[in-house]
Backbone as JSON, one array per atom type, in Angstrom:
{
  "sequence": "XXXXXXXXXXXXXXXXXXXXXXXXXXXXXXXXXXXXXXXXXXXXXXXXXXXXXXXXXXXXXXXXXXXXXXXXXXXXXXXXXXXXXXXXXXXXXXXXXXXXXXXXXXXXXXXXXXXXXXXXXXXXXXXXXXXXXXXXXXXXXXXXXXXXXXXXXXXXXXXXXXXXXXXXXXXXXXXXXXXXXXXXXXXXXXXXXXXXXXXXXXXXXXXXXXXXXXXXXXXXXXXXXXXXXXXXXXXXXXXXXXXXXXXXXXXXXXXXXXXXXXXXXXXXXXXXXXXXXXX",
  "N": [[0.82, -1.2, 0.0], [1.9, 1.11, 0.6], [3.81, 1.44, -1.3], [2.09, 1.79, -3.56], [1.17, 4.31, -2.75], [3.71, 6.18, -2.77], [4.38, 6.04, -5.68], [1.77, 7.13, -6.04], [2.04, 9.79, -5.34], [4.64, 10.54, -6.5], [4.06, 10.69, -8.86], [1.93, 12.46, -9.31], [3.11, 15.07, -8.1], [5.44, 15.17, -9.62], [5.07, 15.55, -12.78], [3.85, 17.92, -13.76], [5.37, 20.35, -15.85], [6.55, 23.77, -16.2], [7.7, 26.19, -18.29], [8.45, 28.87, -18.62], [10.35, 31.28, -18.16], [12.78, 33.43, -15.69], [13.7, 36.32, -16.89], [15.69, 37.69, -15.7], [18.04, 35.92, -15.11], [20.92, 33.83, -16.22], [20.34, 31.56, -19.04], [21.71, 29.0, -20.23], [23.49, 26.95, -22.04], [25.44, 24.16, -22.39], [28.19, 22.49, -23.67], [28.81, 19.04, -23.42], [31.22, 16.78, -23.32], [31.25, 14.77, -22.28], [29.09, 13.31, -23.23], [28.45, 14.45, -25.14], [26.47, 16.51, -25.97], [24.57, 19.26, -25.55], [24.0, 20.53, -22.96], [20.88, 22.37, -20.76], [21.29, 24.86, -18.65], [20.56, 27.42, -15.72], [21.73, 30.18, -14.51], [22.2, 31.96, -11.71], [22.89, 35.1, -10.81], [23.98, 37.32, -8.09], [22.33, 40.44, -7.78], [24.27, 42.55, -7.91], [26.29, 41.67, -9.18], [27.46, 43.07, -11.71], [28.59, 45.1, -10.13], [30.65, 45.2, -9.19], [33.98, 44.09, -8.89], [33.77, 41.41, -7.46], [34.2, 38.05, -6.19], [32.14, 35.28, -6.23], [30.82, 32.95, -4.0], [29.27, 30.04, -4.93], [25.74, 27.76, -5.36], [24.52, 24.74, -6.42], [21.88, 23.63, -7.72], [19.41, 20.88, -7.62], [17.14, 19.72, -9.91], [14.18, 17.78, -9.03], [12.32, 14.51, -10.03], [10.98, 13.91, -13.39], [11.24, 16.61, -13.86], [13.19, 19.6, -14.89], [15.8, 21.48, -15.72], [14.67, 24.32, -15.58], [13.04, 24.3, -13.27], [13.58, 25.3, -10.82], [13.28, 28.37, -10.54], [11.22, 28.9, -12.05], [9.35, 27.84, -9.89], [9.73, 29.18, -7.82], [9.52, 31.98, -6.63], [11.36, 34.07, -6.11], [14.11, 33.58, -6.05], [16.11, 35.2, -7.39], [16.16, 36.88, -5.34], [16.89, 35.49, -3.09], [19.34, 35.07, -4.06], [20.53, 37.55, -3.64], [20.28, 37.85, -0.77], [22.0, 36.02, 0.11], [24.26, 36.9, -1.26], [25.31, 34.8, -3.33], [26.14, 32.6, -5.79], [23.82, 31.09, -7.36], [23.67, 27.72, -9.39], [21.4, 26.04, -11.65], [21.3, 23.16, -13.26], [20.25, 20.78, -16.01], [19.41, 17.79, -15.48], [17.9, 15.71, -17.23], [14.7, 13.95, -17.59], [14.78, 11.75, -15.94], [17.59, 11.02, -14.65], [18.98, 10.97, -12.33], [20.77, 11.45, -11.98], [23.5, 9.73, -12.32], [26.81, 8.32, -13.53], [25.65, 6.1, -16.07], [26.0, 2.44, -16.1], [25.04, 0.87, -18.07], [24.38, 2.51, -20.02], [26.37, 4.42, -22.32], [25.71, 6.64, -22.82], [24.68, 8.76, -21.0], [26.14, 10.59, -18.67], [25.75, 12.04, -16.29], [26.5, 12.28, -13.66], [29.57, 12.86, -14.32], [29.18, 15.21, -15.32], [28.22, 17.19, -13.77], [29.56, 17.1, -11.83], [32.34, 17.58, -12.66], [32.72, 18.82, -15.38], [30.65, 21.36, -15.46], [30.89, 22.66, -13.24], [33.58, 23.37, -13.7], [32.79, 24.85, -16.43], [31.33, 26.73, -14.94], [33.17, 28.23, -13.82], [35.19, 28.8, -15.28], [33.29, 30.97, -17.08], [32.28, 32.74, -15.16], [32.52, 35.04, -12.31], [33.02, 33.28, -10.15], [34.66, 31.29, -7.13], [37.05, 29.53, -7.4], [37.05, 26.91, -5.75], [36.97, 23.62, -3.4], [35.78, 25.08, -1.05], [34.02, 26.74, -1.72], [31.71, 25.5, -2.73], [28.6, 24.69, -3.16], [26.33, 22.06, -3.21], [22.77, 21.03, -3.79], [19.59, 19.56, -3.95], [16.57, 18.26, -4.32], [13.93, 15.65, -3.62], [14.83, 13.33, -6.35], [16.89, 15.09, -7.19], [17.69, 15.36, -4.82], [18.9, 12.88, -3.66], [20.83, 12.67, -5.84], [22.4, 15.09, -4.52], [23.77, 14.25, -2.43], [24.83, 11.93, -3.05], [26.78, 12.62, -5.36], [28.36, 14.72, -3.67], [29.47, 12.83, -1.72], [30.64, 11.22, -3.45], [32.19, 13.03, -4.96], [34.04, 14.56, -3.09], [36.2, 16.69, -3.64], [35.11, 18.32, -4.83], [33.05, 19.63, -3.77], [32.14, 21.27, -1.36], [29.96, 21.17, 0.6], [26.68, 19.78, 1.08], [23.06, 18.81, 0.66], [20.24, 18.08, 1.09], [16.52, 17.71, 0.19], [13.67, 16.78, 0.89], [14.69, 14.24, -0.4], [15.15, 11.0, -2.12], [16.42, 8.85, -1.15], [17.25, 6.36, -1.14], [17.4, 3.93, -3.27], [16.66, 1.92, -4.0], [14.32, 1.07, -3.51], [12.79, 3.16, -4.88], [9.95, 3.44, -7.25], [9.37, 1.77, -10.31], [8.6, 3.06, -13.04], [10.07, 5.37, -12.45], [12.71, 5.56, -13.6], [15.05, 4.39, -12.85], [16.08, 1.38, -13.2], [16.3, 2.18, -15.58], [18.61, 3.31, -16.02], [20.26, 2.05, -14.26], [20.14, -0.66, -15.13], [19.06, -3.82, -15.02], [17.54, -5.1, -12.03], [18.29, -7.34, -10.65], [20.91, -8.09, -11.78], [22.0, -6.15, -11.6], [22.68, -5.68, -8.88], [24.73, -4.79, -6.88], [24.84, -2.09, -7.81], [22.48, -0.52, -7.08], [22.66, -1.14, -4.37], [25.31, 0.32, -3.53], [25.15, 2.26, -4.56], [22.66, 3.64, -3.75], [22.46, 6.59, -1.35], [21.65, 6.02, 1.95], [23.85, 4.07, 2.05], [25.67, 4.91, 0.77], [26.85, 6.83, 2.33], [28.39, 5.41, 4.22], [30.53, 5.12, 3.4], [32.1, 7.98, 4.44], [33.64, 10.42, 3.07], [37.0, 11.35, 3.1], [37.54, 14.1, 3.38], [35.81, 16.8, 5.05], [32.72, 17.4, 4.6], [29.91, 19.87, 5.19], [26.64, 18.94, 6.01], [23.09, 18.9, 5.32], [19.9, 17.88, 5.92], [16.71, 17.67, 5.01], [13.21, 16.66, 5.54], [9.3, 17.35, 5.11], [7.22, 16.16, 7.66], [4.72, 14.9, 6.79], [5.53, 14.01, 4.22], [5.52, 11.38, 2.27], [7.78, 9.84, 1.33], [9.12, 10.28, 3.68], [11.0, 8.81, 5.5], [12.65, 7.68, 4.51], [14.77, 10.18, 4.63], [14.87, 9.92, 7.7], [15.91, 7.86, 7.82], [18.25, 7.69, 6.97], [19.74, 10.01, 8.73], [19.07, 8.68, 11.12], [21.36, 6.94, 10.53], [23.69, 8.61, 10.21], [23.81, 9.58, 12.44], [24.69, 7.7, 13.61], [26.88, 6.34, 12.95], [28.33, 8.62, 13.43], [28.66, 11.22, 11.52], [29.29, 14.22, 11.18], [25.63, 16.21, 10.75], [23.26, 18.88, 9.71], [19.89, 18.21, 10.48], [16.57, 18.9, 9.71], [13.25, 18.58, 10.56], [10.14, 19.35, 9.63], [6.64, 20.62, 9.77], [4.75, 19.04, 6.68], [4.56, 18.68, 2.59], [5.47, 16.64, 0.42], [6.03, 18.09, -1.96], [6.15, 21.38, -3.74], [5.11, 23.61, -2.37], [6.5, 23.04, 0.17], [9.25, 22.83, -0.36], [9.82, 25.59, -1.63], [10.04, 27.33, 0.7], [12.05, 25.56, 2.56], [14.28, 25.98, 0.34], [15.3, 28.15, 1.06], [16.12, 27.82, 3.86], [18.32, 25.99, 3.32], [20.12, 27.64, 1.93], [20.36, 29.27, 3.51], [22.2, 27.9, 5.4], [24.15, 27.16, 3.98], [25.72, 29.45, 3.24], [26.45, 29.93, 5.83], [28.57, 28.43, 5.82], [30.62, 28.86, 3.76], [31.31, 31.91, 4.63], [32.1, 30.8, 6.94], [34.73, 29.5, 6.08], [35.67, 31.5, 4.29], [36.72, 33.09, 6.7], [38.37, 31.51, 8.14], [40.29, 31.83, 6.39], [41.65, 33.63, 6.36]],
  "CA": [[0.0, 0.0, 0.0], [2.56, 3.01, 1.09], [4.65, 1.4, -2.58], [1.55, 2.7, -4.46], [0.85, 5.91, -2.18], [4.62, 6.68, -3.35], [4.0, 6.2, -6.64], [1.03, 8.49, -6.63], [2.84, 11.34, -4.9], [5.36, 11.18, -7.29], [3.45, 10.78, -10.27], [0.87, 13.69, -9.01], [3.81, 16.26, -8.4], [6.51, 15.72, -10.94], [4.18, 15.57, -13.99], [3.91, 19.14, -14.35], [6.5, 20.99, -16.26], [6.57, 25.08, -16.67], [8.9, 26.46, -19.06], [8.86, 30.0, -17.97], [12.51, 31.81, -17.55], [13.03, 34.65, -15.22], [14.83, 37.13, -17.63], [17.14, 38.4, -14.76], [18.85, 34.9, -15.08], [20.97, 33.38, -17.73], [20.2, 30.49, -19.81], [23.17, 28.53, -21.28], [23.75, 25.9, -23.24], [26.85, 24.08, -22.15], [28.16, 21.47, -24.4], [28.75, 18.29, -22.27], [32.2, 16.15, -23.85], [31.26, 13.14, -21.44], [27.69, 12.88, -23.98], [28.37, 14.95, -26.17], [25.57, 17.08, -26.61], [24.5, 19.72, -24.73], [22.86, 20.53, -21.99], [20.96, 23.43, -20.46], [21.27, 25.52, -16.68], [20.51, 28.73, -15.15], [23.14, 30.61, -13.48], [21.73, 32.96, -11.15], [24.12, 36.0, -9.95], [23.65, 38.44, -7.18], [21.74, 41.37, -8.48], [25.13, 43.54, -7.76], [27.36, 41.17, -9.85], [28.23, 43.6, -12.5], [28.66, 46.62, -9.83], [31.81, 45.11, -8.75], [34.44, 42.58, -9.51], [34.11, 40.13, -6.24], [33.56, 36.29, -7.06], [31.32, 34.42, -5.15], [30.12, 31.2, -4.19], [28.57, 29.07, -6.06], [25.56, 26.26, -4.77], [24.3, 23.99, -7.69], [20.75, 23.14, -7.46], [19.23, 19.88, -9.0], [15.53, 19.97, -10.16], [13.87, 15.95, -9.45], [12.21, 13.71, -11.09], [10.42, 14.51, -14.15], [11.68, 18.07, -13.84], [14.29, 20.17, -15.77], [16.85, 22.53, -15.4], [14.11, 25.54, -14.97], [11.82, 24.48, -12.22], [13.57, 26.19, -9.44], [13.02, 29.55, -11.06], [9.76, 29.1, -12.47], [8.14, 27.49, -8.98], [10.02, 29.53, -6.39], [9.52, 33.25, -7.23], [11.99, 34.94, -5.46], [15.27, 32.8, -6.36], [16.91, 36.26, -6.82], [16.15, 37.88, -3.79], [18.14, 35.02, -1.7], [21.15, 34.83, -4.43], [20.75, 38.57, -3.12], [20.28, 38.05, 0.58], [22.85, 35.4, 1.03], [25.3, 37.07, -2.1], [26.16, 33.76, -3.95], [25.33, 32.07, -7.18], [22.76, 29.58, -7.97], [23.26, 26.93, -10.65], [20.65, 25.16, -11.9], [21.55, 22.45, -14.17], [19.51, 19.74, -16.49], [19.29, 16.23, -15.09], [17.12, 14.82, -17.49], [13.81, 13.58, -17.15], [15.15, 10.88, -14.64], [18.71, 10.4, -15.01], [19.37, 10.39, -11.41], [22.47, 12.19, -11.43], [24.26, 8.95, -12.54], [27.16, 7.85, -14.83], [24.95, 4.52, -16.09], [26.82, 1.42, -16.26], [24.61, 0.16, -18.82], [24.19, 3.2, -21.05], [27.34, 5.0, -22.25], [25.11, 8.22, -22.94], [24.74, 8.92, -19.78], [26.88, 10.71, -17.89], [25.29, 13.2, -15.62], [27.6, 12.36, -12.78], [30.75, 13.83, -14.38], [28.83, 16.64, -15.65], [27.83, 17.63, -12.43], [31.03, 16.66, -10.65], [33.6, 17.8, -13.28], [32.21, 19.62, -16.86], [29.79, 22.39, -15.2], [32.21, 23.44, -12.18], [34.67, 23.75, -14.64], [32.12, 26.06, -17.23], [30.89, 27.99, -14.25], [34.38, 28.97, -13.02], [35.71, 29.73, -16.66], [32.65, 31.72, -17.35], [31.6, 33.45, -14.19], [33.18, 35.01, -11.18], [32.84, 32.26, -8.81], [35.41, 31.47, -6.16], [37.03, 27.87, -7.95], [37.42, 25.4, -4.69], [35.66, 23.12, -2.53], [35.15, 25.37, 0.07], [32.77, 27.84, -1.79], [30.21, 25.48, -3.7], [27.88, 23.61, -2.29], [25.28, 21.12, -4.03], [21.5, 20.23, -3.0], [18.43, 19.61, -4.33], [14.95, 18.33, -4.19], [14.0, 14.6, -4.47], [15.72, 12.68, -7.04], [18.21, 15.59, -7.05], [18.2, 15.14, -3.01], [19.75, 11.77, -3.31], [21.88, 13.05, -6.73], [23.39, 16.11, -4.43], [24.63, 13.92, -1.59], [25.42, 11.12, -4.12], [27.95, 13.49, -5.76], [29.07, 15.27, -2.87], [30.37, 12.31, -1.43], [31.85, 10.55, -4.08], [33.45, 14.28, -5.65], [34.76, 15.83, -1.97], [37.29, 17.75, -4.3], [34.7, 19.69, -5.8], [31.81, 20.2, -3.24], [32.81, 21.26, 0.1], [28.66, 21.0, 1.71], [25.68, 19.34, 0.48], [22.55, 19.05, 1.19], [18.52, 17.29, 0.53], [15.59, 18.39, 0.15], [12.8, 15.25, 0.41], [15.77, 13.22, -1.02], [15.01, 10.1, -2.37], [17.33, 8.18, -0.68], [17.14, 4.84, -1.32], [17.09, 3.99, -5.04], [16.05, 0.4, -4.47], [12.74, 0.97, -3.15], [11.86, 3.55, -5.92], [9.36, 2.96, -8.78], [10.3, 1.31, -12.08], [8.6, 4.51, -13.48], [11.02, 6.95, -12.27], [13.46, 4.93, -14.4], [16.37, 3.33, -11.84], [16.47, 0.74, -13.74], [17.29, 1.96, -17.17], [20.15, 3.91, -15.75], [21.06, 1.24, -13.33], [20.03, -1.95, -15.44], [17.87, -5.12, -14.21], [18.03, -5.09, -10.45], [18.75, -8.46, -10.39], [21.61, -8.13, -12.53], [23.62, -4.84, -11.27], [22.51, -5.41, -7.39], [25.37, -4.17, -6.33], [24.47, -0.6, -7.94], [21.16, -0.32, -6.05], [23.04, -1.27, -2.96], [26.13, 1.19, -3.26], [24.89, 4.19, -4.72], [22.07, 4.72, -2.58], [22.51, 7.49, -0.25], [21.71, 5.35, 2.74], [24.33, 3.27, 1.91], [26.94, 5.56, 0.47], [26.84, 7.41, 3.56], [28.97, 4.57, 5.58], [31.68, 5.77, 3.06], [32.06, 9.18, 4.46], [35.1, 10.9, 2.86], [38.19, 11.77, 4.6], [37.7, 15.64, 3.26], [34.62, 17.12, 5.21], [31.47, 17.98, 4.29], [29.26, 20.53, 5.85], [26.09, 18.02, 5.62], [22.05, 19.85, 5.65], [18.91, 17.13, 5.11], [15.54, 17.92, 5.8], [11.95, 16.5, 5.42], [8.1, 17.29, 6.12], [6.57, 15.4, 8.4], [4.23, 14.28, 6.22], [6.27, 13.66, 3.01], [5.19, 9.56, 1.97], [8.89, 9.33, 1.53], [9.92, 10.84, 4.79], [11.08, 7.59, 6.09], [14.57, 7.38, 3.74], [15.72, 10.68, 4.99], [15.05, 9.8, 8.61], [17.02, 6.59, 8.04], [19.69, 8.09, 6.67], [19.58, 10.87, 9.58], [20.34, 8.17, 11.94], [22.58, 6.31, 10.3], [24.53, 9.48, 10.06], [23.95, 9.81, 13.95], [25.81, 6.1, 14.45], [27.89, 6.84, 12.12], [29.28, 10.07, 13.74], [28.9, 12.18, 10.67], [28.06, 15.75, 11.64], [25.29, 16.87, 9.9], [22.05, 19.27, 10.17], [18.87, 17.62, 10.26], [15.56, 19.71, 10.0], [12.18, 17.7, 9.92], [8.98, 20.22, 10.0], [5.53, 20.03, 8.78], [5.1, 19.92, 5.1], [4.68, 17.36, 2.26], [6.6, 15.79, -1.07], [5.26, 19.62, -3.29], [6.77, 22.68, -3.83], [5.43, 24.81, -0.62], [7.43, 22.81, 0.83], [10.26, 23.33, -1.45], [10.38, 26.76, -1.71], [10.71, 27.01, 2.04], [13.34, 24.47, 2.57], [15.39, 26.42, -0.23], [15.64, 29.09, 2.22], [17.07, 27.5, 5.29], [19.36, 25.29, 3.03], [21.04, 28.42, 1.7], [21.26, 30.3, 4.39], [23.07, 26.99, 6.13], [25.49, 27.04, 2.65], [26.32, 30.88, 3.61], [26.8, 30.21, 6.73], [29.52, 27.75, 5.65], [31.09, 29.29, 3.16], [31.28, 32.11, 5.99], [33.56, 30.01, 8.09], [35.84, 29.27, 5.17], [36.26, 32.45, 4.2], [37.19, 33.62, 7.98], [39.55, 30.45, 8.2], [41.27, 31.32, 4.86], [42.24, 35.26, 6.79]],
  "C": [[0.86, 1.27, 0.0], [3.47, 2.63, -0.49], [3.58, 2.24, -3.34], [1.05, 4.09, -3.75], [2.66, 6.59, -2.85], [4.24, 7.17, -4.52], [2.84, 7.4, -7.12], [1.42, 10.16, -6.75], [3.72, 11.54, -6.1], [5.13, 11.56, -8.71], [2.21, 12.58, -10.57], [2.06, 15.31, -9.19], [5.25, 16.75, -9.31], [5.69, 15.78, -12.48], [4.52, 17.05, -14.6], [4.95, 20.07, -14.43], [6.74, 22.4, -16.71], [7.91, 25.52, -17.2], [9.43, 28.33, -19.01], [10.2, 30.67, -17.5], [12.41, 32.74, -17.12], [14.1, 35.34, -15.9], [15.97, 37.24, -16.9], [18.14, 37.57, -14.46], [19.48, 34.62, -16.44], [20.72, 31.89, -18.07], [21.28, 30.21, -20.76], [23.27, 27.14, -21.5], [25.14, 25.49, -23.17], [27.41, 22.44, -22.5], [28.99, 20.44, -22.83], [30.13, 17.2, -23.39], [31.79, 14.58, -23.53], [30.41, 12.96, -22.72], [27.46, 13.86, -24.69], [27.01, 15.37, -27.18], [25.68, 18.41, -25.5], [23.41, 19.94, -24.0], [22.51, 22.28, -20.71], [21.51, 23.63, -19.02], [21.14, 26.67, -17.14], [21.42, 28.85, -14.07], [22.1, 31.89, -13.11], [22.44, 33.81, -10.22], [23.12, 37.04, -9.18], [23.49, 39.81, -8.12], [23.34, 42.83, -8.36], [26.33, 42.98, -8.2], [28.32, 42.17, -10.85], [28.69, 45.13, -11.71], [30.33, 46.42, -9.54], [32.77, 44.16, -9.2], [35.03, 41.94, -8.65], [33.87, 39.14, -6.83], [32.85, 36.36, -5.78], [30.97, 33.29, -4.88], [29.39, 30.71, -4.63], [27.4, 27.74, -5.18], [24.94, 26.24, -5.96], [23.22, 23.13, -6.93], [20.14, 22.04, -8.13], [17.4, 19.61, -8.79], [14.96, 17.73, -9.4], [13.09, 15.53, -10.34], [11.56, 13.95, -12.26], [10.24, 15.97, -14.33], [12.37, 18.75, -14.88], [14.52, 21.49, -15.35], [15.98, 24.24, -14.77], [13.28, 26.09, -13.93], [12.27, 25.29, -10.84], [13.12, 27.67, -9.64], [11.72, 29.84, -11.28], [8.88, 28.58, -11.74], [8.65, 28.48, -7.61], [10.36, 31.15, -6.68], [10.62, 33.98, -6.71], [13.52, 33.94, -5.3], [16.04, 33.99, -6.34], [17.24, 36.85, -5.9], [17.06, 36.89, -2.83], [19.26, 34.54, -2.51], [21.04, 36.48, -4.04], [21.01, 38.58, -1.67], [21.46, 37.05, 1.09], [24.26, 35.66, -0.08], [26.03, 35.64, -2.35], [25.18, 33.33, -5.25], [24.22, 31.33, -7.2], [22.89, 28.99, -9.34], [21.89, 26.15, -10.47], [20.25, 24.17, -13.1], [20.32, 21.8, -14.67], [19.89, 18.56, -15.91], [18.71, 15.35, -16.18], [16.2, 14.7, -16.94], [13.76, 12.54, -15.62], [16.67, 10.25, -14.79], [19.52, 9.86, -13.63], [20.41, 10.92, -10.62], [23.63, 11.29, -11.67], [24.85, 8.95, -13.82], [26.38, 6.63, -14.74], [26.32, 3.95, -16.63], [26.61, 0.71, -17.16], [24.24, 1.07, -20.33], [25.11, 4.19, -21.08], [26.91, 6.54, -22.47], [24.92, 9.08, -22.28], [25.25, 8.73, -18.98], [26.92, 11.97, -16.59], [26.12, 13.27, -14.41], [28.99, 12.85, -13.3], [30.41, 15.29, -15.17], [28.73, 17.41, -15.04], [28.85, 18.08, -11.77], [32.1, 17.65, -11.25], [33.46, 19.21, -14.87], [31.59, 20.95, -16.06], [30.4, 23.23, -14.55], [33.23, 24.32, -13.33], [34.13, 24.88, -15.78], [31.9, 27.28, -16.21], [32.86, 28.53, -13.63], [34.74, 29.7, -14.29], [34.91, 31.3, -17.48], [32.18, 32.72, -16.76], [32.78, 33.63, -13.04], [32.98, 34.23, -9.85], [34.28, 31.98, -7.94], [35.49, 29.7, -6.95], [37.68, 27.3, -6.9], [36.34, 25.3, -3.72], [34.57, 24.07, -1.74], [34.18, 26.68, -0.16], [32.09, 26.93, -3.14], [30.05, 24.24, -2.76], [26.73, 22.49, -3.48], [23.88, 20.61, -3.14], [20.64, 20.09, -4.45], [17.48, 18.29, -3.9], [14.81, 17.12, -4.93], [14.39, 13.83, -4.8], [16.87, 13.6, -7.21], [18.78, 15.96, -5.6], [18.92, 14.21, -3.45], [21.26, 12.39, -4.79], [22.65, 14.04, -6.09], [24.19, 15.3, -3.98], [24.99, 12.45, -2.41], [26.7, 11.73, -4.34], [28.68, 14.03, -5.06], [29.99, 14.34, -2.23], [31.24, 10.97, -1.85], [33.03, 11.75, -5.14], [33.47, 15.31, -4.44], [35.48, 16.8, -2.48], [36.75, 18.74, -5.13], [33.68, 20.47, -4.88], [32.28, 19.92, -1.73], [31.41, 20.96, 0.97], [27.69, 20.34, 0.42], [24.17, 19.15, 1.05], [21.41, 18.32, 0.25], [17.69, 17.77, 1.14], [14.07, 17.19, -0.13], [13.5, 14.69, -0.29], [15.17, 11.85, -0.65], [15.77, 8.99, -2.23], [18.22, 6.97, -0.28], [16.72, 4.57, -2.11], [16.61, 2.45, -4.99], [14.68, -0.02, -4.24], [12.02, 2.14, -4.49], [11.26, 3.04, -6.76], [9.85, 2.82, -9.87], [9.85, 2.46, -13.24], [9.2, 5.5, -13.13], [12.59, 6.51, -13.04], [14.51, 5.11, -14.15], [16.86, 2.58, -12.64], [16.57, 0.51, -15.33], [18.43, 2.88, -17.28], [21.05, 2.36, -14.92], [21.27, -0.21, -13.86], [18.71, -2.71, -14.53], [18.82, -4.71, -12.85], [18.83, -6.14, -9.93], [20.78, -8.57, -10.55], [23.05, -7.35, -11.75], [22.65, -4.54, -9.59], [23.01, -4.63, -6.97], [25.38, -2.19, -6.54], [23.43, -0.16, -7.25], [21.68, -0.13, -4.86], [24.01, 0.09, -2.88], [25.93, 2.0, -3.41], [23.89, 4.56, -4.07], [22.74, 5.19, -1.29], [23.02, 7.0, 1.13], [22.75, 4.15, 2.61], [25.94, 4.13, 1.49], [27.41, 6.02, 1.82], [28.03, 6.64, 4.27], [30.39, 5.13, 4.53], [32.36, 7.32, 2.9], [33.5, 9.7, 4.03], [35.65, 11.57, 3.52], [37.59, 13.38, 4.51], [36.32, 15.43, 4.22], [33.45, 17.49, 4.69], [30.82, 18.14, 5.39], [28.07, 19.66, 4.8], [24.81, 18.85, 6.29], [21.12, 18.6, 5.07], [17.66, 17.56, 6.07], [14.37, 17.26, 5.15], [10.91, 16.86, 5.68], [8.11, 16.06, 6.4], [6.14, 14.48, 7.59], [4.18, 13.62, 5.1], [5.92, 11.82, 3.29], [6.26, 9.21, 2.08], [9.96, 9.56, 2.76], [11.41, 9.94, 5.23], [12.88, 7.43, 5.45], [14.77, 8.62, 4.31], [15.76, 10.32, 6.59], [15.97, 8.71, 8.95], [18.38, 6.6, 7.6], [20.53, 9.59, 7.68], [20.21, 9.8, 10.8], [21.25, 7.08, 11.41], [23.65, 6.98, 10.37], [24.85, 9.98, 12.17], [24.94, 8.93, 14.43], [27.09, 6.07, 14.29], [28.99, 7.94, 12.67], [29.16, 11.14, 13.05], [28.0, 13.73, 11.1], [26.88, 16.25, 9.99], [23.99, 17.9, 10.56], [20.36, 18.46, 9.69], [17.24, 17.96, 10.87], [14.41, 18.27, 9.76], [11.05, 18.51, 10.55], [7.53, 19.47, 9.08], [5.26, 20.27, 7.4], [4.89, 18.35, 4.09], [5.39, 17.44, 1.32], [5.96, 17.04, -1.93], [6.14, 20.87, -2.7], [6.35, 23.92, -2.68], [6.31, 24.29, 0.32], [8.51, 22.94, 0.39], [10.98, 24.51, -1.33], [10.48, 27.41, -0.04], [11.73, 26.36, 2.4], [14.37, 25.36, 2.37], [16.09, 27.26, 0.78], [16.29, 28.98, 3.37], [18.03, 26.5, 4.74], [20.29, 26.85, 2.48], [21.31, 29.21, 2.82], [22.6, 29.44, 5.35], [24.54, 27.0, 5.42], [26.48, 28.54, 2.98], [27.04, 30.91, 4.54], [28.33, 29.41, 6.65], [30.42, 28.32, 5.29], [31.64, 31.1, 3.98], [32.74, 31.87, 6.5], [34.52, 29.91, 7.39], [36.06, 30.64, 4.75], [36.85, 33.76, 5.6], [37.99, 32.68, 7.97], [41.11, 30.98, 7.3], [42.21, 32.88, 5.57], [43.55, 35.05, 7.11]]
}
């Protein structure tokens, strides 16, 4: 019963796709070498980018499942006002419809994990005044790009100094065969061991030596609550410091665009400390 209450939730709120672009952002087109095509994002600078010539930090947002690269913009109105209030960037890359955030093992086309990790970092530094090391970009998102931040974050420590989820999907072996796991990952049967290692809840026990400043939160009432709370204490047994919000709220975008808000200001506050360390 709670397998098809998933299923509905997710089917009910990733469906709908607005294509809407807040002018005051850019839209770019950034060819991808791994898959050789390209692929979009929004880079979103502090409204006082061109007054001066500071860099800034960088966090890299990832849309979930049946999403794309523009939904943070076009569901959370005021995306400028907190790359204004906490002065740092916002990416917001393409994932794909459901890619996961993974290189697949079974499809060489897909390589959204070194795009993420390695290709994009590398465009946004060349292209933009961003600050290029760990300790000023962070990575979250929402979902399927909850489990894709802290996926990435802690198998590329050398690029993402904090990370962070947002109703992260956190356990890829219990998801639906419609959010399509298993045509990145293969038959289950087959490539077990991918189900097992790359989820979240499971990566986790391989916390990397570097640190990460670590932020996960859930509503209450989110259907999928249940994977971030289990990956909350595993991270308790574990030792791993992290922050761990859980308010009322469900698996939809009011909850969302709330969240965003106390995950960046947590990323600020980081980035913060590293730049008082670095004095």
């Amino acid at each position: 019963m709670i397998f098809m209450k998933v299923v509905a939730w997710f089917l009910m709120l990733h469906c709908f796709v607005s294509y809407k672009v807040d002018a005051s952002a850019d839209t770019v087109s950034i060819f991808s070498k791994s898959m050789a095509k390209k692929i979009n994002c929004i880079v979103i600078t502090p409204s006082n980018y061109n007054q001066n010539s500071n860099r800034f930090p960088a966090v890299y947002l990832l849309h979930g499942a049946r999403g794309n690269f523009s939904n943070w913009i076009t569901k959370v109105s005021d995306m400028q006002e907190l790359a204004d209030r906490n002065q740092l960037m916002i990416v917001c890359p393409d994932g794909a419809i459901n890619s996961w955030y993974f290189d697949s093992p079974v499809d060489s086309t897909v390589r959204y994990e070194t795009h993420i990790a390695r290709e994009l970092p590398a465009y946004i530094d060349a292209n933009y005044r961003s600050i290029p090391d760990r300790q000023h970009r962070a990575i979250s998102g929402l979902s399927m790009g909850g489990h894709g931040a802290m996926f990435i974050a802690f198998r590329h420590p050398e690029t993402f100094g904090a990370c962070g989820s947002m109703s992260g999907a956190l356990d890829i072996s219990v998801i639906p065969k419609g959010y399509g796991v298993d045509k990145i990952l293969g038959d289950v049967k087959t490539n077990t061991a991918y189900y097992k290692d790359w989820s979240v809840i499971n990566l986790v026990e391989k916390h990397p030596a570097d640190s990460l400043a670590i932020i996960i939160d859930c509503g209450a009432q989110d259907l999928i609550s249940f994977m971030t709370r289990a990956v909350h204490q595993k991270m308790l047994k574990l030792k791993i410091p992290h922050d761990y919000i859980e308010r009322p709220g469900r698996h939809d975008w009011f909850y969302w665009s709330r969240s965003v808000r106390y995950q960046l200001l947590f990323f600020r506050e980081y980035f913060s400390r590293a730049e008082h360390k670095n004095l």
